[in-house]
C-alpha positions as CSV (number, residue, x, y, z in Angstrom):
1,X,26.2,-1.9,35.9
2,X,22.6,-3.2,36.2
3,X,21.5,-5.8,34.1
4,X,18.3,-6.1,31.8
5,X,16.5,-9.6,31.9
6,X,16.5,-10.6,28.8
7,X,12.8,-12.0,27.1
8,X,12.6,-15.8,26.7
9,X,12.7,-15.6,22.2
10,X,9.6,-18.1,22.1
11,X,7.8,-15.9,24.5
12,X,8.9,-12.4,22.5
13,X,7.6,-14.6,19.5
14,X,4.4,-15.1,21.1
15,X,3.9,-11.8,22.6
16,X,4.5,-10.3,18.8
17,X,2.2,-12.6,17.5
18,X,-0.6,-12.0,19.7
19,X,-0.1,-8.3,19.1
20,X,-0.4,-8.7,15.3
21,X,-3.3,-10.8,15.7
22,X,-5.1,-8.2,17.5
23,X,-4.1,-5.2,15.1
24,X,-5.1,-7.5,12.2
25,X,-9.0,-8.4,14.3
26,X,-9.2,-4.4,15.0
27,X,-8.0,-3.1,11.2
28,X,-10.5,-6.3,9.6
29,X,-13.3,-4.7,11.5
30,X,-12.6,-0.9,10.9
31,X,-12.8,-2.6,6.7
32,X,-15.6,-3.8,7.0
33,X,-17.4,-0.7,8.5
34,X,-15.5,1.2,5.8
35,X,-16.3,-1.2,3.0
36,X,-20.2,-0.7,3.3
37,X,-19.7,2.8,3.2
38,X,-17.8,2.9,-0.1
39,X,-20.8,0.4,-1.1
40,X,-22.8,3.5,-1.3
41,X,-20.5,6.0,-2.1
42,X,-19.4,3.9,-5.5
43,X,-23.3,4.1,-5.5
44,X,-24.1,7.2,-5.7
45,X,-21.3,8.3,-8.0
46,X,-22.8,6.3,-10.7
47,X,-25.6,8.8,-10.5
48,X,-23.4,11.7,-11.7
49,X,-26.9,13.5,-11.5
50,X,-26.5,14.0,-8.4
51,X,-22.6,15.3,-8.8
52,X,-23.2,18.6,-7.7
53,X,-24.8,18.1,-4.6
54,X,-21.8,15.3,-3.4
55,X,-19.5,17.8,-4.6
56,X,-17.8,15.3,-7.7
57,X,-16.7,16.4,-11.2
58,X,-16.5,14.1,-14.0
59,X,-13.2,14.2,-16.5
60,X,-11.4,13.2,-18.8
61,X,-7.6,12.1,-17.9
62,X,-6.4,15.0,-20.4
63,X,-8.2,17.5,-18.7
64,X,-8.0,16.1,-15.2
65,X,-3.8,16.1,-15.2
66,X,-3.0,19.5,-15.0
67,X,-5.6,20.2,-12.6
68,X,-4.5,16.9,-10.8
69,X,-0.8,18.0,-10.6
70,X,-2.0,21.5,-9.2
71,X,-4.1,20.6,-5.9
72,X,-1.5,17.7,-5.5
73,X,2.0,20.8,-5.4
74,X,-0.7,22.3,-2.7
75,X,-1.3,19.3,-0.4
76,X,1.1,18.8,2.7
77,X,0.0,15.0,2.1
78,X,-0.8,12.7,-0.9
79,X,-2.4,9.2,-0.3
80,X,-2.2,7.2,-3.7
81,X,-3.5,3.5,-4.4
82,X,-1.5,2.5,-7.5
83,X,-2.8,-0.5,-9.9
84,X,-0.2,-0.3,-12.5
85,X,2.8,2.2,-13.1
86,X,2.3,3.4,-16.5
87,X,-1.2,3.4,-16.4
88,X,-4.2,5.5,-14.5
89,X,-3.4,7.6,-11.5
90,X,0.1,6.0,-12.2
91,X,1.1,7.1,-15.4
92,X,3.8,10.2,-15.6
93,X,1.9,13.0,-17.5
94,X,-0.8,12.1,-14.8
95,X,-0.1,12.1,-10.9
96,X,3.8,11.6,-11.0
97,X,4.4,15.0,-12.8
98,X,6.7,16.7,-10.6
99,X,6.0,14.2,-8.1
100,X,9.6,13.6,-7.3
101,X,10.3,17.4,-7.1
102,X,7.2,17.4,-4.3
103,X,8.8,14.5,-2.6
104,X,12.1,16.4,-2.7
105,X,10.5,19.8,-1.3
106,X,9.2,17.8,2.1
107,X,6.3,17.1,0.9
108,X,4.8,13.5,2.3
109,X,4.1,10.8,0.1
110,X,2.2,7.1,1.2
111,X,1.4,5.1,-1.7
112,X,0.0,1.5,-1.8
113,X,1.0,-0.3,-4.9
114,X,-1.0,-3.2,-6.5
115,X,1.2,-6.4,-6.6
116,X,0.7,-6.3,-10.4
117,X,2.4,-3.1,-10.8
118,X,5.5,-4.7,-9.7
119,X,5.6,-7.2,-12.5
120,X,8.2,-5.9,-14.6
121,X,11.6,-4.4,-14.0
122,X,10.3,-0.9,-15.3
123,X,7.9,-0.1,-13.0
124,X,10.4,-1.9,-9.9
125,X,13.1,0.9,-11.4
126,X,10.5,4.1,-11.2
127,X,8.9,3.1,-7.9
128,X,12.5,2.8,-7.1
129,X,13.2,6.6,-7.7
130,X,10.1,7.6,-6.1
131,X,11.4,5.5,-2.7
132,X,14.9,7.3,-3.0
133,X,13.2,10.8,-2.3
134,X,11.5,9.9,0.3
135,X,8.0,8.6,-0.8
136,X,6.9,5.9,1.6
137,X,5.5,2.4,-0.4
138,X,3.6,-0.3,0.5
139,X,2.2,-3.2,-1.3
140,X,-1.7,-4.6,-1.2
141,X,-4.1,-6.0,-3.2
142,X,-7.4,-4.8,-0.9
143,X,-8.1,-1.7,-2.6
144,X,-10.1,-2.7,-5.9
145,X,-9.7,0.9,-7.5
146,X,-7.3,3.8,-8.2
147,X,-7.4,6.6,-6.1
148,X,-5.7,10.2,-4.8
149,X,-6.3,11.5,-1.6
150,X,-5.2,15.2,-2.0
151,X,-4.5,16.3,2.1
152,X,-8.7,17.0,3.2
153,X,-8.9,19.2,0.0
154,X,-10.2,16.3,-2.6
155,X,-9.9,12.6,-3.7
156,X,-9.3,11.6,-7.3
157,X,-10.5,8.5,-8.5
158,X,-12.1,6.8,-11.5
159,X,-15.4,6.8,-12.4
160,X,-15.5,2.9,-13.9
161,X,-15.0,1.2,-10.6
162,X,-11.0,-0.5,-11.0
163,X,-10.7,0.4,-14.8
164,X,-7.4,2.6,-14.5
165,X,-8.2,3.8,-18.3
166,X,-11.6,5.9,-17.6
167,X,-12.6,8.9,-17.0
168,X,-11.7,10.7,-13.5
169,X,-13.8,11.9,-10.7
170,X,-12.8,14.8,-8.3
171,X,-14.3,14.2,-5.3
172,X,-14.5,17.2,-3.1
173,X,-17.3,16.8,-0.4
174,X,-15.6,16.5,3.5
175,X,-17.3,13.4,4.4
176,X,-16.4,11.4,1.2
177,X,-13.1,12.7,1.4
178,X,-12.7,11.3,5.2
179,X,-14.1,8.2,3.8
180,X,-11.3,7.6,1.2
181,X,-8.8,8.9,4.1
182,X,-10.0,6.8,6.6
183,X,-10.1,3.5,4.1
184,X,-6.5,4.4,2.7
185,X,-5.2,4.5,6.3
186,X,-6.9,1.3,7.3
187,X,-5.2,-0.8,4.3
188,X,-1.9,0.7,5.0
189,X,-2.1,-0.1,8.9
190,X,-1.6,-3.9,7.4
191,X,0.1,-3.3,4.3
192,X,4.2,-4.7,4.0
193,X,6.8,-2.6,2.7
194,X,7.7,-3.0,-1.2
195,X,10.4,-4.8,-2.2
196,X,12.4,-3.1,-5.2
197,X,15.8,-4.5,-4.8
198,X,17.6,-5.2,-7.4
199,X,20.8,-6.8,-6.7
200,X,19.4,-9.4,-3.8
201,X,15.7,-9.9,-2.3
202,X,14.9,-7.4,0.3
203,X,13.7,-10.4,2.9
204,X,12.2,-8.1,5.7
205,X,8.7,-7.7,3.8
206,X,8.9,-11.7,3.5
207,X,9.6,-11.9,7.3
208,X,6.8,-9.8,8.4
209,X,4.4,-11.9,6.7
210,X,5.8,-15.3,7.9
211,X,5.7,-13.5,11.4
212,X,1.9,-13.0,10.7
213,X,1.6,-16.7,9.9
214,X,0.1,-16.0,6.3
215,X,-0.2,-18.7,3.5
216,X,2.8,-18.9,0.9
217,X,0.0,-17.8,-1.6
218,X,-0.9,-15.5,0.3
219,X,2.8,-14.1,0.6
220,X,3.3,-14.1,-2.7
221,X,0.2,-12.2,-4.1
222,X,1.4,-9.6,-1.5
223,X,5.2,-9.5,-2.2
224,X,4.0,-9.7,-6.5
225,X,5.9,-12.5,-6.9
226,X,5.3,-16.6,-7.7
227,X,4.8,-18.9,-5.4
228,X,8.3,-21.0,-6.1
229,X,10.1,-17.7,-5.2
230,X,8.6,-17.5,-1.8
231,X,9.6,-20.9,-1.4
232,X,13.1,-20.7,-2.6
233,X,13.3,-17.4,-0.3
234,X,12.1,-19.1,2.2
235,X,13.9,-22.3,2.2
236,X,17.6,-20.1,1.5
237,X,16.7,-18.1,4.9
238,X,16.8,-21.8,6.2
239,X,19.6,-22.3,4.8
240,X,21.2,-19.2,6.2
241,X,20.0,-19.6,9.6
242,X,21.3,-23.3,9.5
243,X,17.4,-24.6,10.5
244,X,15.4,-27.5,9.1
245,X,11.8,-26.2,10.4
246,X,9.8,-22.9,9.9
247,X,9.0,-23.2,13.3
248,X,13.0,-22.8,13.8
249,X,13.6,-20.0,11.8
250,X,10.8,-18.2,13.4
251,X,12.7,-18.8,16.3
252,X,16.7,-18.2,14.7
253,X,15.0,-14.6,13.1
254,X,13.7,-13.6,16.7
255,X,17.4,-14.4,18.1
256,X,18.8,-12.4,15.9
257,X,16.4,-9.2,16.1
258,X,14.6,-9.3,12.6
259,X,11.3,-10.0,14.1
């Protein structure tokens, strides 16, 4: 039997690194570009006079959900940014009404979750259900507003810029669509995994970020958690891996294939 030559860890390490590095340089860049043309898209739909030519609607949530839950049972895709669970495009008489029997029926589900909307056990529990069918969750604080891509068909968002309690606007012009799309897919290119579990700390979201070489404040604003519980995470995978130095667990985690 032939043999494999097997990568020198530090140099795997490196080589990981370096490829991070550049995906984060490349996905920075594609935000920025992105973020100056949401600039003027939040712009112009402050004019609402102008809503009929950029093809967006103005309602209220009341009147928006049963519309809402309709394009959403037609879309092969649904993009949602999430601020807080029971609130907003989170709430359950809103987007989440028959979202798990969508989920169920094939339909694909990415959302990005706010790190405050995993505060309390609640919200942990329903995201939980949501992840157990099959809806794909990661955690971010970049986008600074609620919003619903609906396949190329529409976006839903709000019409107060972050403020998950006003009124909604359906967005249904192509190029504003693509713009939402193209921004949602951006985020989530960088975004970590959620961590629900219960029982025990899910550490692979905390190791992807230490493998990025974030701050511990950083890490916990992502992860929705305080900065003593990173550090206690942090110092048990030490523990665990029987190393004194972050530069040797980088190392230990790399041995053992969790990098």
């Amino acid at each position: 039997m032939g043999t494999h030559p097997v990568e020198d860890p530090l140099r795997r390490l490196e080589r990981v690194l370096a490829e991070d590095t550049a995906r984060l340089t490349e996905t920075r860049e594609r935000l920025a570009d992105i973020g100056d043309a949401l600039v003027q898209l939040r712009a112009r739909m402050h004019h609402i006079d102008l809503g009929d030519d950029l093809g967006v609607q103005v309602l209220e949530q009341e009147v928006a959900s049963p519309i809402l839950v309709r394009l959403a049972g037609g879309a092969d895709q649904v993009d949602n940014v999430v601020m807080q669970v029971d609130v907003g495009a989170g709430a359950e008489d809103v987007n989440s009404r028959s979202e798990l029997e969508r989920a169920q029926e094939g339909q694909r589900q990415r959302t990005l979750v706010h790190p405050m909307a995993l505060e309390d056990e609640v919200s942990r529990l329903r995201l939980s259900a949501k992840r157990e069918v099959g809806q794909e969750q990661r955690v971010s604080d970049v986008p600074g507003t609620e919003f619903l891509v609906l396949g190329d068909e529409a976006v839903v968002t709000l019409e107060r810029w972050g403020d998950p309690t006003s009124r909604y606007l359906f967005v249904r012009h192509p190029a504003l669509v693509r713009s939402f799309a193209t921004w949602f897919d951006a985020v989530w290119a960088v975004s970590p995994e959620v961590s629900l579990s219960v029982s025990g700390p899910d550490e692979a979201p905390l190791v992807r970020l230490l493998a990025l070489g974030l701050k511990d404040e950083t890490i916990a604003r992502t992860l929705g958690v305080s900065l003593r519980t990173v550090r206690r995470r942090i110092a048990g995978l030490m523990d665990e891996h029987g190393v004194s130095t972050r530069f040797q667990l980088g190392v230990a985690l790399e041995r053992d294939g969790q990098l």
